[in-house]
KOLZA-168351 format. One record per residue (C-alpha): x, y, z; residue number from 1. Coordinates in steps of 0.25 Angstrom, whole numbers, plus 5000, padded with zeros to 4 digits. Last residue first. Layout:
BEGIN
<node><X>X</X><Y>Y</Y><Z>Z</Z><k>NUM</k></node>
...
//
This chain:
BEGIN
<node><X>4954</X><Y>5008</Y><Z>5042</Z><k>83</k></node>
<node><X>4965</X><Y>4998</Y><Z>5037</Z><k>82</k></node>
<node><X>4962</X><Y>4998</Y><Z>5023</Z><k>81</k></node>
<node><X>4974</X><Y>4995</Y><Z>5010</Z><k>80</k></node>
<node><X>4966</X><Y>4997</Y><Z>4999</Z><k>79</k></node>
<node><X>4973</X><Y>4991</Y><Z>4986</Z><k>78</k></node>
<node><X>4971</X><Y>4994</Y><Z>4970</Z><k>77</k></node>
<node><X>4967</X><Y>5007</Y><Z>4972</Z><k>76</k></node>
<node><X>4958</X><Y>5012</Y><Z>4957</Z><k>75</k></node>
<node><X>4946</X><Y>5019</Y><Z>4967</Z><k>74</k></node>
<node><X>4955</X><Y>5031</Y><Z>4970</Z><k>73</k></node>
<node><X>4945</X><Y>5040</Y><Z>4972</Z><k>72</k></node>
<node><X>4933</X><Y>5032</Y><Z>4979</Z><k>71</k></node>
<node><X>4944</X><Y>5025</Y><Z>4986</Z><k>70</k></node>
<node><X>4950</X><Y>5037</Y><Z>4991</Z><k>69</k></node>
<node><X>4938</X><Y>5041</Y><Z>4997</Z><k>68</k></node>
<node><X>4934</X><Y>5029</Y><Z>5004</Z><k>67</k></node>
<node><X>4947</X><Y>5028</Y><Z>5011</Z><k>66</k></node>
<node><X>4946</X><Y>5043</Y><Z>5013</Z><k>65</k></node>
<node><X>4934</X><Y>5040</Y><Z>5020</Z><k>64</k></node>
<node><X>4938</X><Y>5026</Y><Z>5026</Z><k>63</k></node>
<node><X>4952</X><Y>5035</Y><Z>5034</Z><k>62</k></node>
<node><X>4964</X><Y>5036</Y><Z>5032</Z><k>61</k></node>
<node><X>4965</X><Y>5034</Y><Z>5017</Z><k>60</k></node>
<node><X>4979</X><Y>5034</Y><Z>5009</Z><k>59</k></node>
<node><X>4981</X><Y>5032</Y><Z>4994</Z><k>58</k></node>
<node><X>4995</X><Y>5027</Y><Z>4988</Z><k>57</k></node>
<node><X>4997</X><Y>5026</Y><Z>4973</Z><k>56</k></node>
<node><X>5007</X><Y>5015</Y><Z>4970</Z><k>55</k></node>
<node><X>5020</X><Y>5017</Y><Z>4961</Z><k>54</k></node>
<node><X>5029</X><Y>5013</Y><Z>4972</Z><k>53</k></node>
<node><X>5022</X><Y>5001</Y><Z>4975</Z><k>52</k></node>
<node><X>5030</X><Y>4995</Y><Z>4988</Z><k>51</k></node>
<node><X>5035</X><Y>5005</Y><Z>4993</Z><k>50</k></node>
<node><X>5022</X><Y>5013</Y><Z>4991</Z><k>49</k></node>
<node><X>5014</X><Y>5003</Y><Z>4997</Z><k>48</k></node>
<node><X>5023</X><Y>5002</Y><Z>5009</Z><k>47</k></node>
<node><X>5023</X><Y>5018</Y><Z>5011</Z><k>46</k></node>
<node><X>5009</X><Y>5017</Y><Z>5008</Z><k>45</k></node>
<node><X>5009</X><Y>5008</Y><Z>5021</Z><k>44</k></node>
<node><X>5017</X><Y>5015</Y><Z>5030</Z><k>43</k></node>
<node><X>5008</X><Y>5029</Y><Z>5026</Z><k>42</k></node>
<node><X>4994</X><Y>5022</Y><Z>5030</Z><k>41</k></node>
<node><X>5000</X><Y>5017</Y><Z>5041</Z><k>40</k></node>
<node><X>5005</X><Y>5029</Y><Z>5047</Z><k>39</k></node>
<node><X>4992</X><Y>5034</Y><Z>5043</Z><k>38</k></node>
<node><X>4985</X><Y>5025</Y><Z>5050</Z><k>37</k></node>
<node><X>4969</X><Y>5026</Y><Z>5046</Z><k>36</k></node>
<node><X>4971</X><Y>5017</Y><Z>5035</Z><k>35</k></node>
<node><X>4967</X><Y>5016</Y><Z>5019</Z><k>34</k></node>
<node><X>4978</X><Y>5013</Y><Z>5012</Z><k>33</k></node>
<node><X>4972</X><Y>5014</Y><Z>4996</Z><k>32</k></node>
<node><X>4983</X><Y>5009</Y><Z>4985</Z><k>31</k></node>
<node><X>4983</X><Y>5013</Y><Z>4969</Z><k>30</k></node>
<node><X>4994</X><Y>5006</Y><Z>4961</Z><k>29</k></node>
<node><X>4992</X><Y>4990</Y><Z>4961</Z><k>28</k></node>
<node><X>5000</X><Y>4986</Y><Z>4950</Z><k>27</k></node>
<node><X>5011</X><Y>4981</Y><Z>4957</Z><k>26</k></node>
<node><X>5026</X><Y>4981</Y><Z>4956</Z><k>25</k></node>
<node><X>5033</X><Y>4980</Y><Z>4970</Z><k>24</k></node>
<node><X>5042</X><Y>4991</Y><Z>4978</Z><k>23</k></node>
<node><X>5049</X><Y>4983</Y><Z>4992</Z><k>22</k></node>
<node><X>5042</X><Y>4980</Y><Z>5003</Z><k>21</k></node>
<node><X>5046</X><Y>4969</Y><Z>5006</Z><k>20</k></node>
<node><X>5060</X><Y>4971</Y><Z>5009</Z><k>19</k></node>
<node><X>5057</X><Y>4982</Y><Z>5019</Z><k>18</k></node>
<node><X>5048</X><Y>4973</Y><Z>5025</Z><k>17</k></node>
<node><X>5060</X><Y>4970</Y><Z>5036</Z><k>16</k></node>
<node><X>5074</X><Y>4962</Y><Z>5035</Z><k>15</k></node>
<node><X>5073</X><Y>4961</Y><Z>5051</Z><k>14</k></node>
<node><X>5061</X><Y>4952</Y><Z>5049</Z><k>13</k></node>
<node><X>5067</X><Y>4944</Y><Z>5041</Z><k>12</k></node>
<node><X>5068</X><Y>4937</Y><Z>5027</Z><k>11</k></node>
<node><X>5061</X><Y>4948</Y><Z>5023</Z><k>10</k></node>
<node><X>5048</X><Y>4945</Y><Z>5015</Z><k>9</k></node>
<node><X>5046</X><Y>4944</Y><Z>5001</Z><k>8</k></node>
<node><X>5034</X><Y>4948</Y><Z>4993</Z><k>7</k></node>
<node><X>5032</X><Y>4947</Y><Z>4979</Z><k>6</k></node>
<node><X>5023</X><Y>4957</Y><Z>4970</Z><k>5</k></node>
<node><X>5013</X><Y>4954</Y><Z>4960</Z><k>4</k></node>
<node><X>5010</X><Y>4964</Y><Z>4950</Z><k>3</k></node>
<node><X>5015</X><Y>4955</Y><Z>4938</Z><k>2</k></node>
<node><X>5017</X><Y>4940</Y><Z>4941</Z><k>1</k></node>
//
């Protein structure tokens, strides 16, 4: 099916996610991560980016900017919140 992406795991756990997270096609374009870690917040775009190299990355640390940026950027496809 278009847009849809397939997930296989390692076959152990020495193998690592390395394998899977490897770049997929999807529509889904604009992303919001909203979390008040920034080393979480910069692990995960990292992951998204990896993933969806054509993705557009916003990053909230707080509910204010989270707020804010979703006023701006109302078209995100996905809000990732841990707040």
């Amino acid at each position: 099916m278009a847009g849809m992406a397939t997930l296989e795991l390692p076959e152990s756990r020495e193998a690592g996610y390395a394998s899977v997270l490897r770049p997929v096609s999807l529509a889904m374009t604009d992303i919001l991560i909203a979390d008040d870690h920034p080393l979480f917040r910069e692990a995960l775009k990292g992951a998204v980016k990896h993933a969806m190299p054509a993705a557009v990355v916003h990053e909230a640390q707080d509910v204010a900017t989270t707020l804010a940026l979703a006023e701006t950027h109302g078209q995100a496809e996905l809000l990732l919140l841990d707040l």
